[in-house]
C-alpha positions as CSV (number, residue, x, y, z in Angstrom):
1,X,-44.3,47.9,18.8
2,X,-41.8,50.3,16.8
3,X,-40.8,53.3,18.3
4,X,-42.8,54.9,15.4
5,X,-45.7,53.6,16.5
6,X,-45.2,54.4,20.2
7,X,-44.9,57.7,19.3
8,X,-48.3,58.3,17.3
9,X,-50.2,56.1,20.6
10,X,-48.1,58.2,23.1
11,X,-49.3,61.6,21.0
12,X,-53.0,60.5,21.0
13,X,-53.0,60.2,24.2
14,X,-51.4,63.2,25.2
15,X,-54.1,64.5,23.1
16,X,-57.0,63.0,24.5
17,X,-55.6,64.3,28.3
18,X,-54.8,68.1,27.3
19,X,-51.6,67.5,27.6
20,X,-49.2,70.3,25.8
21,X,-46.1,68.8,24.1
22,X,-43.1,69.6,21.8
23,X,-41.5,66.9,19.6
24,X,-38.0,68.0,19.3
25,X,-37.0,65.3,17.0
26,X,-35.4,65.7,14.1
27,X,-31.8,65.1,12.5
28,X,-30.2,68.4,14.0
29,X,-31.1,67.8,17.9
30,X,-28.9,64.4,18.6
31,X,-29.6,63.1,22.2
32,X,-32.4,65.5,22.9
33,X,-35.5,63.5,24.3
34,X,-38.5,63.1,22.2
35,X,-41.1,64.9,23.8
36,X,-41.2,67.9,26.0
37,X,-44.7,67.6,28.6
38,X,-46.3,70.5,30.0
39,X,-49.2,70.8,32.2
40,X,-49.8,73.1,35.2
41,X,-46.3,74.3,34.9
42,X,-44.6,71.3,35.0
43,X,-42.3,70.3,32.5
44,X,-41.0,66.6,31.9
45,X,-39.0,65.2,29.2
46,X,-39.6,61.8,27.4
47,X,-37.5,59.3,25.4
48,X,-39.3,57.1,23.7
49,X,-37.5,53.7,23.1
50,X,-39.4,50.5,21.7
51,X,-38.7,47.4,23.8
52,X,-35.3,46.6,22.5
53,X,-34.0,50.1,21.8
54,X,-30.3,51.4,23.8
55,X,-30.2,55.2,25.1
56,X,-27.5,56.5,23.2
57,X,-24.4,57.7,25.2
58,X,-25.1,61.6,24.0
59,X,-28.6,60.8,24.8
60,X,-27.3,59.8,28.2
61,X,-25.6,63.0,28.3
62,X,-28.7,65.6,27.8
63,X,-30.3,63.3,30.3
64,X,-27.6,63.9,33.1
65,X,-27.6,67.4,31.9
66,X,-31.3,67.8,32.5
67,X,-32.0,65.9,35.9
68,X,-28.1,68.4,36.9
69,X,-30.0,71.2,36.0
70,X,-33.7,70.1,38.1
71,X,-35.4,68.7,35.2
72,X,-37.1,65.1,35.2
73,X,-36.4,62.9,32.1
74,X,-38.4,59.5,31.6
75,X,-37.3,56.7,28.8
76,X,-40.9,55.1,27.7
77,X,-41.2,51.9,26.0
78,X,-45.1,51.6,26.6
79,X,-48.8,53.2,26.6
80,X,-48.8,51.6,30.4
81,X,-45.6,53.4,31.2
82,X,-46.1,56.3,30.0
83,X,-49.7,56.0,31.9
84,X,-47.8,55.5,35.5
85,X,-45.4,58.8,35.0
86,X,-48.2,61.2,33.8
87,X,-50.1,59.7,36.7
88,X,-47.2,60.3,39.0
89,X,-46.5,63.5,37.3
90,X,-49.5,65.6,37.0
91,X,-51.8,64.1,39.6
């Protein structure tokens, strides 16, 4: 599945669970995560990444920065994945 595609499953399902999210993406934010969660006050950031696809070294960078600063930062590749960490998440 293309990261493309991830992203309109992972978005319908955030949907479907009430789940409030940004997409940050666009040619300006570089090594930002995809999607910002929040639910019950908890924040979590998301990479989305198909099967094949590298985390970039200044997406590596905002990542360190996050978790540095007491954020949480996943890279999903699939629906199932992203269906453990919300599970972990906002349980």
């Amino acid at each position: 599945m293309s990261e493309s595609e991830l992203k309109r499953k992972v978005i319908a399902m955030l949907r479907r669970k009430k789940i409030f999210y940004l997409s940050l993406q666009d040619r300006f934010t570089s090594g930002i995560p995809d999607l910002l969660l929040l639910k019950d006050g908890k924040y979590i950031w998301i990479e989305l990444k198909d099967l094949k696809g590298k985390v970039t070294k200044v997406q590596e960078l905002m990542h360190y920065l996050i978790r540095s600063n007491g954020g949480k930062v996943y890279i999903v590749r699939t629906i199932e994945n992203l269906n453990e960490i919300l599970e972990e998440e906002y349980a």
